[in-house]
C-alpha positions in Angstrom: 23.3 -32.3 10.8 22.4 -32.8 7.2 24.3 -29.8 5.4 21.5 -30.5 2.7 18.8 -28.8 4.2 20.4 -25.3 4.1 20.5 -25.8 0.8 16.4 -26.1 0.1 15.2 -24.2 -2.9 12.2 -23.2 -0.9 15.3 -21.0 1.6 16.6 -19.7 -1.4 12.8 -18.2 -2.7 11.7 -16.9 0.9 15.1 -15.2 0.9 15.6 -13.6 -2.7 12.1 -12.6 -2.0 12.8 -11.1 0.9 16.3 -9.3 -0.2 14.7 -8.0 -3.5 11.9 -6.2 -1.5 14.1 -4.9 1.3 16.8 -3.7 -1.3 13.8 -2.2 -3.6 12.4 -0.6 -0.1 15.7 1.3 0.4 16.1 2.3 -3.3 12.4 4.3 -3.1 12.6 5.4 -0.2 14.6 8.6 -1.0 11.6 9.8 -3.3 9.5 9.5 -0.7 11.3 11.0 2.1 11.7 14.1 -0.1 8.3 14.9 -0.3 8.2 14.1 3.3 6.2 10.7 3.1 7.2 8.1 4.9 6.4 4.6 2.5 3.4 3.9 4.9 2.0 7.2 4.4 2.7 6.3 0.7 0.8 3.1 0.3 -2.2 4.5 3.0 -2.7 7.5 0.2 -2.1 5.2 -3.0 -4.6 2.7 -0.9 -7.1 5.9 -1.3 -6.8 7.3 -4.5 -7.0 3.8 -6.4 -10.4 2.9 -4.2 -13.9 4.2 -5.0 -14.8 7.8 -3.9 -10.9 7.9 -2.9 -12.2 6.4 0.6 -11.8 3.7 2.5 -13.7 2.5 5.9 -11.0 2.6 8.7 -11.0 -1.6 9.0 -10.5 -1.9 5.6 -7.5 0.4 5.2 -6.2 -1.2 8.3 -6.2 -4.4 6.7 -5.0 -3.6 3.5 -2.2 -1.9 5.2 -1.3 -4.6 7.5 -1.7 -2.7 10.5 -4.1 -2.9 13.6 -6.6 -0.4 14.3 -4.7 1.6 16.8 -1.7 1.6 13.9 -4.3 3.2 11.2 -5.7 5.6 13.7 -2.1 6.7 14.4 -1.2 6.6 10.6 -4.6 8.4 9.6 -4.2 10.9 12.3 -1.1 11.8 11.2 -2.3 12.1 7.5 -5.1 14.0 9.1 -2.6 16.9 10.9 -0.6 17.0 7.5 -4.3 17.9 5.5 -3.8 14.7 3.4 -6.5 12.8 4.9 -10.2 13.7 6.4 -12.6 11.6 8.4 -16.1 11.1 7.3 -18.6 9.3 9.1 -21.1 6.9 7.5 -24.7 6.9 8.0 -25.4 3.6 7.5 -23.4 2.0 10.3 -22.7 4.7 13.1 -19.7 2.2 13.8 -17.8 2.7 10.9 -15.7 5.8 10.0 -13.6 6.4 6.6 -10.7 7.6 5.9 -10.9 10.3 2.6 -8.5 11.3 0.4 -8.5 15.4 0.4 -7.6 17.3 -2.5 -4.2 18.3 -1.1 -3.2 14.9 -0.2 -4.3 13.8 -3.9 -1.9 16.4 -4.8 0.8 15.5 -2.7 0.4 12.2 -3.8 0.8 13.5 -7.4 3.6 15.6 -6.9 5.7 12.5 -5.7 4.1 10.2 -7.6 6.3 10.7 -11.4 9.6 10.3 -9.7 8.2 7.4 -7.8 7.5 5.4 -11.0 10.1 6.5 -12.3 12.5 4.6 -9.8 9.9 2.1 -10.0 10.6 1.5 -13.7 14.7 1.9 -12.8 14.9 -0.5 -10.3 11.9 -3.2 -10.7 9.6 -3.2 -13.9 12.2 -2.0 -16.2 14.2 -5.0 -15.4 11.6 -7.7 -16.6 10.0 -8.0 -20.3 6.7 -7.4 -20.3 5.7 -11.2 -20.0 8.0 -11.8 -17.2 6.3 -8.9 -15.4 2.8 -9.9 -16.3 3.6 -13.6 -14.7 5.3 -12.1 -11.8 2.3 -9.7 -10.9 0.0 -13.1 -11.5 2.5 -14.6 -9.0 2.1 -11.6 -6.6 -1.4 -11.4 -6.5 -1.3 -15.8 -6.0 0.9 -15.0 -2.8 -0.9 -11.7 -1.6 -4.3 -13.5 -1.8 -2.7 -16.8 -0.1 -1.5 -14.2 3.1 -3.6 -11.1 3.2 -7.0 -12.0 1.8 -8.2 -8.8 3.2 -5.9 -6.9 1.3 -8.6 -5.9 -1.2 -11.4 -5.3 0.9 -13.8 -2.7 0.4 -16.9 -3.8 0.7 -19.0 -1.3 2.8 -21.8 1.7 1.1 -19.7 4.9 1.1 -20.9 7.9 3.2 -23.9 10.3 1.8 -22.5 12.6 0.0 -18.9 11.5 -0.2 -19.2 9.3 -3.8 
């Protein structure tokens, strides 16, 4: 066997890719688990605050969060128990339910969310200069878009009274 081929480049990406976010994973955790969010309940809250009416439809969430629909009704019920999280329904598509930020998971999310950027800054943006960062996030969004179109999706009217 050609001892070459463990030596492609494109190994040696996937897999300093793969290290830096599994090694930045385990240095934010600790933040997280503190204020008693696990990283998925993280991302599902920062997924709702950052969206219009700090709501998203269930199937949107979901795909934004990589998980299946069972997963975000699991994750969202147990945002839901915890008061972080409400379900609306909407009245233009009976089918669809969202997922809502409440106010106390907005200030969970807030309490958590300084020392969170704050290791954020220690242990990944701090590390580039500002135009290395800027053409990394470029990259980022090149390689989230390529794998997880959905990941942005939003698309559906809001419920009444929810905007």
């Amino acid at each position: 066997m050609d001892s070459d081929v463990f030596d492609d480049p494109r190994l040696t990406a996937a897999g300093l890719f793969f290290e830096a976010h599994a090694g930045l994973s385990a240095k934010l955790a600790p933040t997280l688990e503190k204020s008693g969010l696990s990283s998925l309940d993280f991302d599902a809250l920062t997924r709702l605050s950052r969206s219009p009416g700090r709501q998203l439809r269930m199937t949107d969430l979901a795909a934004q969060l990589s998980l299946s629909t069972s997963g975000v009704t699991r994750a969202v019920d147990r945002l839901q128990r915890g008061g972080l999280v409400r379900r609306a329904s909407s009245p233009h598509d009976r089918r669809s339910t969202y997922a809502v930020l409440t106010p106390e998971g907005a200030e969970r999310l807030q309490g958590v969310l300084g020392e969170h950027l704050t290791e954020i800054e220690r242990w990944f943006t701090g590390l580039f200069t500002p135009e290395q960062l800027a053409d990394l996030v470029t990259s980022l969004r090149t390689l989230r878009d390529a794998v997880h179109p959905n990941a942005t999706k939003n698309t559906a009217p809001p419920p009444a009274g929810t905007e």
